[in-house]
N, C-alpha and C positions, 0 to 999 in steps of 0.2 A: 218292298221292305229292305230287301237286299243292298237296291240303289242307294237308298235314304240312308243307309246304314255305312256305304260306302263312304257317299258327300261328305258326312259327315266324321269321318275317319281321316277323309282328307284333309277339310276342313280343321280339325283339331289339330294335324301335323302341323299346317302350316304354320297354325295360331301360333303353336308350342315355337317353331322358328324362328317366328316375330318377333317373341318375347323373350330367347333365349339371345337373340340378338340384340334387343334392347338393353337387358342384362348384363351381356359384354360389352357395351356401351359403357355402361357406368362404373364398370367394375377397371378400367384400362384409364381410371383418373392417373395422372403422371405423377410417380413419385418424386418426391424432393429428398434428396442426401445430402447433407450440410454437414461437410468436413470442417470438423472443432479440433485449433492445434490449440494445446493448454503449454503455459509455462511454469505448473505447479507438477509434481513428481507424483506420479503413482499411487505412493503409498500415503502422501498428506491428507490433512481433513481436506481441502477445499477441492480435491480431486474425488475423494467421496462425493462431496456434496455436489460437486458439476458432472458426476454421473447419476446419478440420482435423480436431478432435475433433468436432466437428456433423457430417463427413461421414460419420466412422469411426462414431459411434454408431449410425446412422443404416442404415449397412450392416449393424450386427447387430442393428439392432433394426426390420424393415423395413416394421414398422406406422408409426415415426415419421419425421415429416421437420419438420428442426427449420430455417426462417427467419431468416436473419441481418439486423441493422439496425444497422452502426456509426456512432453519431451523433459519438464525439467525446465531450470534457468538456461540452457543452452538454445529454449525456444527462440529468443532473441535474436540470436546470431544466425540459427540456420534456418528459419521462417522465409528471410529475403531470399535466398537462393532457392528453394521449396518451388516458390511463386515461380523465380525466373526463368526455372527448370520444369514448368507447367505438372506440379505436384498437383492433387487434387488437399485445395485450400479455402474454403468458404469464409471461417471465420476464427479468428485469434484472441487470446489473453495475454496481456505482460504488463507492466508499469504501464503508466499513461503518456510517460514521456518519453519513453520506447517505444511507444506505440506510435508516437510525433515522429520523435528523430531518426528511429531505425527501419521504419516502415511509412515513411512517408507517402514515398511515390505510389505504393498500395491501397491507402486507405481509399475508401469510399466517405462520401460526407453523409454525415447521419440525421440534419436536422430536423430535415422533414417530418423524419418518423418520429424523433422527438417530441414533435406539436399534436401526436393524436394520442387516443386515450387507449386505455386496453384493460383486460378483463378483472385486472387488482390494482387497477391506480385509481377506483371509485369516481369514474365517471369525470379525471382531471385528464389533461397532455402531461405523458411522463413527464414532462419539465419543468412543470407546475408541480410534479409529485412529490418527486426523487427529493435525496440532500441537496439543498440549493449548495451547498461547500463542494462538492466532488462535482455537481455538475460546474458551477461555477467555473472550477479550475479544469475542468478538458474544455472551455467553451474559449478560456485563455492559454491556454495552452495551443489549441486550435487557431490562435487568433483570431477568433470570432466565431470558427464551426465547430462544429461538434464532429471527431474521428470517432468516438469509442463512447459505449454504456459504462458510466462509471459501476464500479465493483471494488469491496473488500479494501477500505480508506486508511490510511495508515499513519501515525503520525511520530513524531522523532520529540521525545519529552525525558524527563528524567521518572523513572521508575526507582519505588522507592519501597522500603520494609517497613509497614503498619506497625507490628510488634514494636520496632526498633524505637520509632518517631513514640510511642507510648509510653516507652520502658524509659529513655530521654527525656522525659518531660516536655516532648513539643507535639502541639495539641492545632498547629497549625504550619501548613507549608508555607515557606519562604515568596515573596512575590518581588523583594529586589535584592542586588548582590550585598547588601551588610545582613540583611535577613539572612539570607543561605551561608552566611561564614556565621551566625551566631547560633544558627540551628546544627552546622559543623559542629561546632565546639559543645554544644550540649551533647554531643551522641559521643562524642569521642572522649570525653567525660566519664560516659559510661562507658568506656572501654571499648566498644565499638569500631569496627572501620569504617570511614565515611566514606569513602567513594572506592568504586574498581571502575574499570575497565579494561578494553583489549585493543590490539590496533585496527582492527576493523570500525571502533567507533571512539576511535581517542582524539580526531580531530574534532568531533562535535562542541566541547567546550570552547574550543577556541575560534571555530563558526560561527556560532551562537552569540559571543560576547559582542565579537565586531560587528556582526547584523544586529545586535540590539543597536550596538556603539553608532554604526554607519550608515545602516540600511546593506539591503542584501545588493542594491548592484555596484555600490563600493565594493563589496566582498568580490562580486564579481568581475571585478576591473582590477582588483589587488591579484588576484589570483592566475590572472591572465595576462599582467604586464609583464612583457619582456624585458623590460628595460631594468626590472625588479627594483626600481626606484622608488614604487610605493609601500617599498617594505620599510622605508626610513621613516615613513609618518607616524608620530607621535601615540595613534591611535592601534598601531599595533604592537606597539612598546607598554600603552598600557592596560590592553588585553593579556598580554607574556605576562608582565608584574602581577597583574592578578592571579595568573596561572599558577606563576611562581610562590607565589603565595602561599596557595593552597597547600602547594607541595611542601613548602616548608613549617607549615601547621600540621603536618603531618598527616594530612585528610586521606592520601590515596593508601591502597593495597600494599601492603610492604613487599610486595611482590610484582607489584607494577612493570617493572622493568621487560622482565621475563614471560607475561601471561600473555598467551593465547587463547583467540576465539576456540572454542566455545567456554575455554576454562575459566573468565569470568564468571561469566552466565551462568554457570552449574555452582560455583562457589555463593552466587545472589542467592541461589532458590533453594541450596540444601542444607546451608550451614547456619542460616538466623545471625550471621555476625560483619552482614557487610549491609550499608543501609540505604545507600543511592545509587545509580548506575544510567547514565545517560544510552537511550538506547529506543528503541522503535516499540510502537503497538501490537510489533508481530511475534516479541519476545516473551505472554506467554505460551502462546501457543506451540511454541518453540522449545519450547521448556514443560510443558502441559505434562508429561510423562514419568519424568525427573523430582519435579518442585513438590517440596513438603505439601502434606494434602493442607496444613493446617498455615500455608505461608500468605501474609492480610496481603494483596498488593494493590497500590497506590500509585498515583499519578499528579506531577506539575509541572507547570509550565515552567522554563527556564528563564530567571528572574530578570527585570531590569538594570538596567546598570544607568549609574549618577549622569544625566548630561547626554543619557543617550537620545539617540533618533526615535526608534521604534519601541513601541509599548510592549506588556507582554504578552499582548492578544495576536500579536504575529507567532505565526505557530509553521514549523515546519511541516510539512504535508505532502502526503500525495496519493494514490487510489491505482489499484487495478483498473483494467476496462474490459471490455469485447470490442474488438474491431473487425471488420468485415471487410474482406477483399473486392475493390473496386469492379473486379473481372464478372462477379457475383451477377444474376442476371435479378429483375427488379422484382419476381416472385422470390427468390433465394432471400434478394436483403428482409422484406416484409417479413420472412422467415426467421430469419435473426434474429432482427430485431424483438420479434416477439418473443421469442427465445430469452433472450437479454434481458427482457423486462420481467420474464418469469421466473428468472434465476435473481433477480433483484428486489424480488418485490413478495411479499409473506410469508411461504413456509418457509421456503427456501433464505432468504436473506436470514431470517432467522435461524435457520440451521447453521448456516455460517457460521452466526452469531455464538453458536452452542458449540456447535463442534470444533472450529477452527479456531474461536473465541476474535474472531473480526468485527472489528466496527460496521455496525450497520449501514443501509441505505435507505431503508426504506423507513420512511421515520413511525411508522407504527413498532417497527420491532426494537423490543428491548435490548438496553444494552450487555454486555455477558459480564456478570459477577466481576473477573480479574479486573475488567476497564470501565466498572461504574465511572469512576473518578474524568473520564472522558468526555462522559455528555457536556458536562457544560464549560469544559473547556473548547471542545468541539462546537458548539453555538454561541460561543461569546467569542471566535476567532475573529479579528478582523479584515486581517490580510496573511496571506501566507508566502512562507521561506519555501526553496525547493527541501527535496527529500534529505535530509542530513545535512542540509545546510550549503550556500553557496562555496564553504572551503574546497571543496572535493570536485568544483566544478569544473575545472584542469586536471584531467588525469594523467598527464604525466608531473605534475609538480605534487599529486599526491601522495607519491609514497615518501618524497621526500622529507614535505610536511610532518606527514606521518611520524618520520622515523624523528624528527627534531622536536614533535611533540612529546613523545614518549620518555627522551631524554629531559624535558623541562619536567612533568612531571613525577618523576622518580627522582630527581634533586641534581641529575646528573648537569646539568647544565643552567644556566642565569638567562633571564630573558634577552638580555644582550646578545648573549652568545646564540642562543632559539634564531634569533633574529639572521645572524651573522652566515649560521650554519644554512640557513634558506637561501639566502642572496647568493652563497659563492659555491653552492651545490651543482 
């Protein structure tokens, strides 16, 4: 009995061995750590929201644990050197044309994974899912590949006061330029200031006009000649005269001259007495803290002009992404990737939506109150301008611009002179 009792003593040791060794078999699955550098700050909604979705994937996907680093806009600039300097870097956020131009030599191409399906794109290839507009433009941007998951779509429109446009009797936005100078003169009528701005976004009217007027790679050949001999054509003399126009209708901020970013802005959303303001998608949420609770806001496209090139379904634009470091090994990218798709696609894009007040991607989720006015400017685009317009596409001729727009604007100067002041700067 004794024996029997031994065998089987042993017997059971061993078992228990086998099993505990199986055990640690399966338990020594290899973690994945996927270092995320964000170019949104700390304390934003969409850094909320992209840690939130890193903790939620993370829960169902309990191999991964994904590493946050919110650097800020200065992501951009110190990302390359990160990499160069064998930082631990998996995957990235910034513009999408940052993510081209400043991170090239890094990206990974993403198309592949683009073609299969995943657990909230109801059984389509993300790229069949997603906004055909944000993918569209990283696929041209890529010239033909895909770098980055588009995220968080942004677009460059005049933002406008509800109350104002009511109280004025204008019951419809403007869609070409004699419409927008006679919906001027109705608000200003009523006492009203028709237009602010700052010089962070004062060159946008005068982008706008000549990519309606030109097309955007005239703007970009204007803005890039050395020769500055394309500043004599006709077409920018009468882009200035409308400028000047305006200025002399008395449209802008009487205080033009002098206003700095963000003192526009705060003036748009707290005083009910400025009515337009050319300016990006990302301006409420920018303002989200600030702005009367009870402020309507509104959204149009920037109107046509007589004889122009372009209609006004060209819309300036452009989108976040995720990009993914080439060095990434090819369970890492599948990691991302999914990643990507889950921060893009239902609860999450929707929180965006709410918290950050972002245009969506995922076209189930709705769009957020401030930027109803979006949707269907957003699906009737036809073609799209870069981010603020081809003017700015020279940054070093941009401050000049800049400072020569500011002065036509505030009446300091004639279009002539606007002109004059660019060429011999």
């Amino acid at each position: 009995m004794r024996n029997r009792f031994k065998k089987f003593l042993i017997l059971a040791v061993v078992f228990s061995f086998i099993l505990t060794g199986c055990s640690s078999d399966n338990n020594e699955e290899k973690n994945i750590t996927l270092h995320y550098w964000s170019s949104y700050n700390d304390t934003e909604p969409q850094a909320e929201v992209l840690r939130d979705a890193a903790e939620a994937f993370s829960k169902e996907n309990d191999d991964i644990d994904i590493k946050m680093s919110f650097n800020g806009r200065e992501n951009s600039d110190i990302l390359p050197t990160a990499i160069q300097g064998n930082r631990d870097v998996t995957m990235y956020d910034a513009n999408g044309v940052n993510i081209i131009d400043k991170f090239s030599q890094y990206n990974a191409k993403l198309d592949k994974y683009a073609e299969k399906s995943y657990p909230n794109t109801n059984g389509k290839p993300f790229k069949e899912y997603t906004s055909k507009t944000t993918y569209d433009l990283a696929k041209d941007l890529g010239e033909g590949n895909l770098y980055y998951v588009p995220m968080n779509p942004q677009a460059f429109v005049f933002m406008y006061n509800k109350t104002i446009f009511k109280d004025a009797g204008v019951d419809k936005v403007p869609k070409t330029w004699d419409e927008f100078i006679e919906v001027g003169e109705k608000i200003k009528d009523k006492g009203y200031t028709v237009l602010t701005t700052d010089p962070e976004y004062s060159t946008g009217i005068l982008g706008y006009y000549l990519s309606r007027l030109k097309g955007e790679e005239w703007v970009k050949k204007l803005t890039n000649d050395k020769t500055m001999k394309m500043w004599d054509d006709p077409a920018v003399l009468e882009a200035a005269k409308a400028i000047e126009d305006l200025a002399k209708r008395g449209f802008y901020d009487e205080n033009i001259s002098s206003m700095q970013f963000p003192e526009a802005q705060q003036n748009f959303v707290l005083n009910n007495k400025v009515a337009m303001y050319l300016n990006g998608t990302w301006m409420p949420n920018e303002v989200q803290r600030t702005a009367n609770k009870d402020f309507e806001w509104g959204q149009f496209r920037f109107p046509e002009v007589k004889g122009g090139k372009d209609n006004i379904d060209h819309l300036a634009f452009s989108s976040y992404g995720i990009g993914i470091n080439k060095d990434t090994t090819e369970e890492e990218r599948k990691a991302v990737f999914e990643f990507a798709v889950f921060v893009n696609t239902k609860s999450f894009d929707k929180q965006m939506a709410d918290k950050a007040k972002a245009l969506p991607v995922d076209p189930k989720t709705e769009y957020p109150k401030d930027l109803k006015d979006m949707e269907p400017i957003f699906k009737g685009m036809e073609d799209g301008y870069i981010s603020q317009t081809a003017i700015k596409d020279n940054a070093d001729l941009g401050p000049i611009i800049q400072s020569a727009v500011i002065k036509l604007i505030s009446g300091k100067s004639t279009a002539e002179e606007f002109i004059e002041e660019i060429k011999n700067a």
